[in-house]
C-alpha positions in Angstrom: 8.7 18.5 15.9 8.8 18.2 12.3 11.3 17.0 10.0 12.2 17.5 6.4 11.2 13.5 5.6 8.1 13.7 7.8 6.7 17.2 6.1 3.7 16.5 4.0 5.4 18.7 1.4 8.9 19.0 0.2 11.1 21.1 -2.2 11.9 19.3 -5.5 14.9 20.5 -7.4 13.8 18.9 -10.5 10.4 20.9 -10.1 12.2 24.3 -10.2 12.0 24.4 -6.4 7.6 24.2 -6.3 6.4 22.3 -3.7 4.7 18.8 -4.3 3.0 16.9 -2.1 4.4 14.0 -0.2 1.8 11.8 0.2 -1.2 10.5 -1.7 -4.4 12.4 -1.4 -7.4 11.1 -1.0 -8.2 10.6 -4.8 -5.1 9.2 -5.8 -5.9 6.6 -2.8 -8.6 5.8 -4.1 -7.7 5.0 -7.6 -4.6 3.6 -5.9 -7.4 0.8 -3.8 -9.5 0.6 -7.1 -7.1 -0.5 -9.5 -5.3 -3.5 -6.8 -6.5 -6.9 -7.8 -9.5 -8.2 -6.1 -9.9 -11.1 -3.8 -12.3 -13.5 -5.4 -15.2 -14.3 -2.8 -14.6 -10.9 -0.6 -16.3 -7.2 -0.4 -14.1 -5.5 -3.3 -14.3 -2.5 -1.2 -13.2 -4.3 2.3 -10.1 -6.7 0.0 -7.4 -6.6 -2.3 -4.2 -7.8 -3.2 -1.2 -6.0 -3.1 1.7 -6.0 -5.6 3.0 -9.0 -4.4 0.0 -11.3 -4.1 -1.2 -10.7 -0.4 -4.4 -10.1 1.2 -4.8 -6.7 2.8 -7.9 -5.1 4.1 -8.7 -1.5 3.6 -9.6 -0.8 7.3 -6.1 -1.5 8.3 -4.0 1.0 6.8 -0.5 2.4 8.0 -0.5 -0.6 10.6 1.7 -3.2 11.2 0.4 -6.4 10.9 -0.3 -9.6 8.0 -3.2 -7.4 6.9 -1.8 -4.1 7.0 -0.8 -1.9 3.9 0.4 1.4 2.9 0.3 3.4 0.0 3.8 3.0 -1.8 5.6 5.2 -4.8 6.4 2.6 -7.2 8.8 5.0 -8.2 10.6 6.9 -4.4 9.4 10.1 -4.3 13.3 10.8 -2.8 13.8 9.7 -7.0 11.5 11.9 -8.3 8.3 10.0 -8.1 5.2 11.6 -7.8 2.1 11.6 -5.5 -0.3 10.3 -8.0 -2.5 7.5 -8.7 -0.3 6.1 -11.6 2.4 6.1 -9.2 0.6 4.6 -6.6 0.4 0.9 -5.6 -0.9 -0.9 -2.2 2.0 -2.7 -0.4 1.6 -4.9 2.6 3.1 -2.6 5.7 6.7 -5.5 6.2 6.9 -5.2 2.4 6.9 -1.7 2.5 9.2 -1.6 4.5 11.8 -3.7 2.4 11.0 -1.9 -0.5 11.6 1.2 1.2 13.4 3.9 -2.2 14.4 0.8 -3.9 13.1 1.1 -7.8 11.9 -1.7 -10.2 11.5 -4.7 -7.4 9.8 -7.2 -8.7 6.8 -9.4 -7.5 8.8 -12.3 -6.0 11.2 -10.2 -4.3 8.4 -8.4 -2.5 6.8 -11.6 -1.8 9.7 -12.7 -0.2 9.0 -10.0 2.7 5.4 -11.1 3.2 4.1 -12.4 6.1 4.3 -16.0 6.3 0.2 -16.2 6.0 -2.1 -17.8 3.4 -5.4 -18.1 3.4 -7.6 -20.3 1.1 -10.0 -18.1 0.2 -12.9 -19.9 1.2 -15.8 -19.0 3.8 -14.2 -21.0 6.3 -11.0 -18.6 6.8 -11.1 -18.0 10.3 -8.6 -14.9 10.1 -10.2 -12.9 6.9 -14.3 -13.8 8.6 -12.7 -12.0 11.8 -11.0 -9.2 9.7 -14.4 -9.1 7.6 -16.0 -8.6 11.0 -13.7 -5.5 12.2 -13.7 -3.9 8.7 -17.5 -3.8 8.7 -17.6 -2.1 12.1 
């Protein structure tokens, strides 16, 4: 069963009633993944950082989880936002969540619905060498 907020399409008022997509393609993830600060010492395709400052790793998207992320509309597509790269930012899933169709949170707002996880960035990180050894699976 589908629902309006679940359809990968929608009707936009503001668009004279033309359909646009819901959610990111494929090339708008991309660019979305591409321009997310990298984490220094990790496979730049494998790790980023999201808008807040935490690790996420690419394999684990739309899961819940200290390494999870979604694609987020920086600006709610229920506000008019569109699905496009320039719209587009990586969120970890809890933060996400928070954020939900709120507009203009910052950084430490967001941060302060991360998981409670840091790692030092060094080869010795026990939970990003196992994550490097699922994501290269």
């Amino acid at each position: 069963m589908s629902s309006p907020l679940s359809s990968p399409r929608r009707s936009g008022a503001a668009h004279n009633g033309d359909e646009r997509p819901r959610f990111f393609d494929s090339k708008a993830k991309s660019r979305c993944w591409a321009a997310a600060a990298v984490v220094p010492g990790r496979h730049p395709e494998r790790w980023r950082r999201d808008a807040a400052g935490n690790v996420v790793c690419k394999r684990f998207c739309n899961c819940q989880g200290c390494l999870c992320f979604e694609y987020d509309h920086i600006v709610p597509f229920s506000k008019g936002g569109e699905s496009t790269a320039e719209n587009c930012q990586i969120l970890q899933t809890r933060v996400n969540r928070f954020k939900s169709d709120k507009e203009a949170v910052d950084a430490a707002q967001l941060k302060g619905y991360s998981c409670d996880v840091q790692f030092t960035g060094d080869s010795g990180s026990f939970p990003l060498l196992a994550a490097d050894a699922i994501a290269a699976s």
